[in-house]
C-alpha positions in Angstrom: -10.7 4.5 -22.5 -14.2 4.9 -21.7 -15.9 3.0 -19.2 -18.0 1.0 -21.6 -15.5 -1.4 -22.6 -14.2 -2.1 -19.3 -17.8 -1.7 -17.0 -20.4 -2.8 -20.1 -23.5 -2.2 -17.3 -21.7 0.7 -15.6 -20.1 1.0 -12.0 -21.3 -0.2 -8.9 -23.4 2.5 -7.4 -23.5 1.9 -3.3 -27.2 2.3 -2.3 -27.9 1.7 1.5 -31.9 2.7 0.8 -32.8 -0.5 -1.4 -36.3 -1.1 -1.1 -38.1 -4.8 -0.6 -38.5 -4.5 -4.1 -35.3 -3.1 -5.0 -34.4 -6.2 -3.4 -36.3 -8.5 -4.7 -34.9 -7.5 -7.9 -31.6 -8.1 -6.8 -32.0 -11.1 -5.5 -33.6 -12.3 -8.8 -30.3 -11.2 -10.6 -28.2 -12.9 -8.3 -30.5 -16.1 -8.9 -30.4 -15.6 -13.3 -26.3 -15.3 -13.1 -25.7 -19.7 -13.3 -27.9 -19.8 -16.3 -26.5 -16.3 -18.0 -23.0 -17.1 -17.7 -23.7 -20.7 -19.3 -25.3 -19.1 -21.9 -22.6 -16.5 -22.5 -20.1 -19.4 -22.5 -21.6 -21.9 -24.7 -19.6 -23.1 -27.5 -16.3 -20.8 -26.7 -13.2 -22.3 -27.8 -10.4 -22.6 -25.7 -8.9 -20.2 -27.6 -11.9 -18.0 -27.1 -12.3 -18.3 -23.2 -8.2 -17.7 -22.9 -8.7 -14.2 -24.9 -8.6 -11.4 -22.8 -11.6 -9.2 -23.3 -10.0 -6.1 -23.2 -5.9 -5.5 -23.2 -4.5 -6.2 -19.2 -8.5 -7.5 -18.8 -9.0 -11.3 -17.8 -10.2 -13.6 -20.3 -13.8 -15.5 -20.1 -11.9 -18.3 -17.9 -10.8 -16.2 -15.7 -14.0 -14.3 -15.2 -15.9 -17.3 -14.6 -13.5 -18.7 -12.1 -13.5 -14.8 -10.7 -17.2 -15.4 -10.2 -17.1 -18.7 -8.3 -14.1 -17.2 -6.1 -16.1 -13.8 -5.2 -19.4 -15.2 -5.0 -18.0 -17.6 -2.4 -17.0 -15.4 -0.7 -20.1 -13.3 -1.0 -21.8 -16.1 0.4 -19.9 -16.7 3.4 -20.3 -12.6 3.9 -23.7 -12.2 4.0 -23.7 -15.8 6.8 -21.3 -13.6 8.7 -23.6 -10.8 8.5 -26.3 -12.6 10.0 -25.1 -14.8 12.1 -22.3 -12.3 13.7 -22.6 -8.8 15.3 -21.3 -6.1 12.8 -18.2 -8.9 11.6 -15.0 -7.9 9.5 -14.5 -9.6 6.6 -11.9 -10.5 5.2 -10.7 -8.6 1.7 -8.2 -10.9 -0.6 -6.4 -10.2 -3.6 -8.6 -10.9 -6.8 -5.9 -9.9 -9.2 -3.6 -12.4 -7.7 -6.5 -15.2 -7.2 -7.0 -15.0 -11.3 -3.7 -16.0 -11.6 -3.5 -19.4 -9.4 -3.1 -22.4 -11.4 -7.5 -23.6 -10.5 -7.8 -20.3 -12.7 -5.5 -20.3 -15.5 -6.1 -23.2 -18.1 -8.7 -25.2 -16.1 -12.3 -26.1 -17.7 -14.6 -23.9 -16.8 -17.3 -26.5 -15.7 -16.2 -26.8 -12.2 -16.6 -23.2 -11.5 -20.1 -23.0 -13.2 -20.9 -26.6 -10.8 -19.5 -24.3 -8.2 -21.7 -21.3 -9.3 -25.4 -23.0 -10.0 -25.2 -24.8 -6.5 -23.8 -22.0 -4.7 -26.4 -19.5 -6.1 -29.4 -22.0 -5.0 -28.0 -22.0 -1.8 -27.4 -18.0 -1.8 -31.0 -17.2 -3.6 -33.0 -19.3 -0.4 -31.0 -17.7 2.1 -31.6 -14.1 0.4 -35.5 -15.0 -0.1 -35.3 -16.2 3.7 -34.6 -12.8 5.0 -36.7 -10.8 7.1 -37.0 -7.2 6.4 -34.6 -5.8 9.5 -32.2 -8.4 8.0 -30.7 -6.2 5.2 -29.7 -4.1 8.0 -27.0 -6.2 9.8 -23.7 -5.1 9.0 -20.4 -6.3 8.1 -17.1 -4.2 8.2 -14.8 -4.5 4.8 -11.6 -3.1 5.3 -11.6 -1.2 1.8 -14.8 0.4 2.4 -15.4 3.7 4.4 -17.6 2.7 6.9 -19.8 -0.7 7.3 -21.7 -2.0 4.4 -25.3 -3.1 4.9 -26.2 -6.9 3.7 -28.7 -4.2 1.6 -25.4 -3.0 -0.2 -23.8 -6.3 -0.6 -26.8 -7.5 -2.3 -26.8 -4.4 -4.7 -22.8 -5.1 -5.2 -23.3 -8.5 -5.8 -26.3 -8.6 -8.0 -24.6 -6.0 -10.1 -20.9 -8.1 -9.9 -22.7 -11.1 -11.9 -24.8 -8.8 -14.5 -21.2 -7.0 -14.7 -19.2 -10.0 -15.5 -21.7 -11.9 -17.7 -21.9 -8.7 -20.0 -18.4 -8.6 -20.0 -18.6 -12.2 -21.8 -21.7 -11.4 -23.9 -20.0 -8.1 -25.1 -16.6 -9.7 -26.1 -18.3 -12.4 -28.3 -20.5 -9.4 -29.6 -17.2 -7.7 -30.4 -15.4 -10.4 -31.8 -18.5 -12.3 -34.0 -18.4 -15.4 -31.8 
């Protein structure tokens, strides 16, 4: 299978040397992702949102709650990373998460409530931070050495773009 299918804006790419404008770009994708994924899930069925978008892939429902659960965490990442020398974070099972019973069947309107506020919140503390900021570290278990809050910010602007295309491409796929 090639990667399009699975990774429709290609895989994360770890860049330590974002630049302020690198990062301002980043933080303005982390800031479009409430109103993308709305628009990628308006009218689906629930029939729709519970069809995987690629066989042993999660289904829109499961993305967006994915999104809510991972950008909460993102969230509370990047407070550690300020507010904490060099913290480790902790890693959790994403595969497992998308199968808890807030994930399968639920309306997707909580985790989009989840994801607009969370993303205001997110977007001011991004826009807040001073230059040397981006530096801080954090330590993730699954990753060879510390990430920068530069890196998260490049993972997790390119996590939303990643999932919403995921959405946009399936109804592209399918006619919806």
């Amino acid at each position: 299978m090639s990667d399009e299918l699975p990774y429709p804006t290609g895989k994360w790419v770890r860049n330590p040397n974002l630049d302020a404008i690198g990062r301002a770009e980043a933080i303005t994708a982390i800031a479009e992702v409430p109103g993308a994924l709305t628009a990628a899930l308006a009218g689906l069925t629930d029939v729709q949102l519970d069809t995987p978008y690629r066989e042993g892939g999660w289904c829109p429902r499961q993305i967006t709650h994915h999104l809510a659960d991972s950008h909460m965490n993102a969230f509370t990442r990047f407070k550690l990373g300020l507010t904490e020398e060099a913290p480790t974070i902790k890693p959790y099972d994403e595969s497992t998460w998308a199968e808890t019973a807030d994930t399968i069947g639920m309306a997707v309107a909580p985790s989009l409530a989840i994801i607009d506020g969370l993303h205001q919140r997110w977007v001011t503390l991004l826009r807040s931070m001073a230059d040397g900021d981006f530096t801080r570290t954090v330590r993730h278990p699954e990753h060879a050495g510390p990430l920068t809050l530069t890196e998260l910010l490049g993972l997790y602007a390119w996590h939303g773009r990643h999932h919403v295309a995921q959405i946009a491409a399936q109804r592209a796929r399918n006619g919806w």
